[in-house]
C-alpha positions in Angstrom: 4.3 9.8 -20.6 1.5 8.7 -22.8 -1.8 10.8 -23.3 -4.2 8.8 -20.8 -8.3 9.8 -20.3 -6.9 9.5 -16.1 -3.7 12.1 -16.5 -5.6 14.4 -19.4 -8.9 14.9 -16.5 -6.6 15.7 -14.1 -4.7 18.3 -15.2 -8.0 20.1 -16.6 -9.0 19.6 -12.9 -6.7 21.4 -11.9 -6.7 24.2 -13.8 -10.3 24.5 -13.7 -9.5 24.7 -10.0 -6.5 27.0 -10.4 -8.6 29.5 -12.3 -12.3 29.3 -10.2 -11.5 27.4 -7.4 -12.7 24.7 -5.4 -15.6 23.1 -7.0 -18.7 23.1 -5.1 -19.4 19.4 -6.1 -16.4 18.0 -7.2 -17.7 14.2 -8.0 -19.7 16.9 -10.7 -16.1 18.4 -11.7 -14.8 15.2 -11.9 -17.2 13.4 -14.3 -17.1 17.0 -16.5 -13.0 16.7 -17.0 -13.2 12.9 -17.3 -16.0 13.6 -20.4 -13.6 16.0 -22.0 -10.6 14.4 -21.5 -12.3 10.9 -23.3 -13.4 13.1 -26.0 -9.9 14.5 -26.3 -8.0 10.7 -26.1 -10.6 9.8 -28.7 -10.6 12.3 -30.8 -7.0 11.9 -31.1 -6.6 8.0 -31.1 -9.1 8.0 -34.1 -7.6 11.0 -36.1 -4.0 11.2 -35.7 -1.6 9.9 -38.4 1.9 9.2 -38.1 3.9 9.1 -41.4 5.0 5.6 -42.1 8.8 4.8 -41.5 9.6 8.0 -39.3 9.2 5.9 -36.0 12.4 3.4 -35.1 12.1 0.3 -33.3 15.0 -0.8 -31.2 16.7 -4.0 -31.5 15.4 -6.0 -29.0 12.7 -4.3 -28.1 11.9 -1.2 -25.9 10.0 1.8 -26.5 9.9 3.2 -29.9 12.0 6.6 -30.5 11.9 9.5 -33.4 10.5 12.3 -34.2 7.5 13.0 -36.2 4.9 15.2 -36.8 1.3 14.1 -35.7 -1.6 15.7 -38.2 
């Protein structure tokens, strides 16, 4: 599953929930993860290399498989 802004605010939701509880605002929670978890996706997006020729591309297309180290 791909590193979205959507998925990465909701899990720090919820553990921001798991840890203190239910937010007293939680449109206030909401916009707090959803800054954080932009900063995170573009932190990442902008910084993150991925060696060259470590990735594979099926034959015919499809998702791309491998493994690499992201630094």
């Amino acid at each position: 599953m791909p590193l979205t802004k959507a998925s990465l605010s909701t899990k720090i939701q919820t553990e921001i929930i798991a840890l203190y509880g239910a937010a007293d605002d939680a449109s206030k929670l909401k916009d707090f993860a959803d800054a954080i978890a932009q900063a995170v996706v573009d932190e990442i997006t902008t910084n993150a290399v991925v060696p060259a020729g470590s990735l594979t591309a099926p034959v015919g297309g499809g998702p791309v498989t491998g493994t690499t180290t992201v630094t």
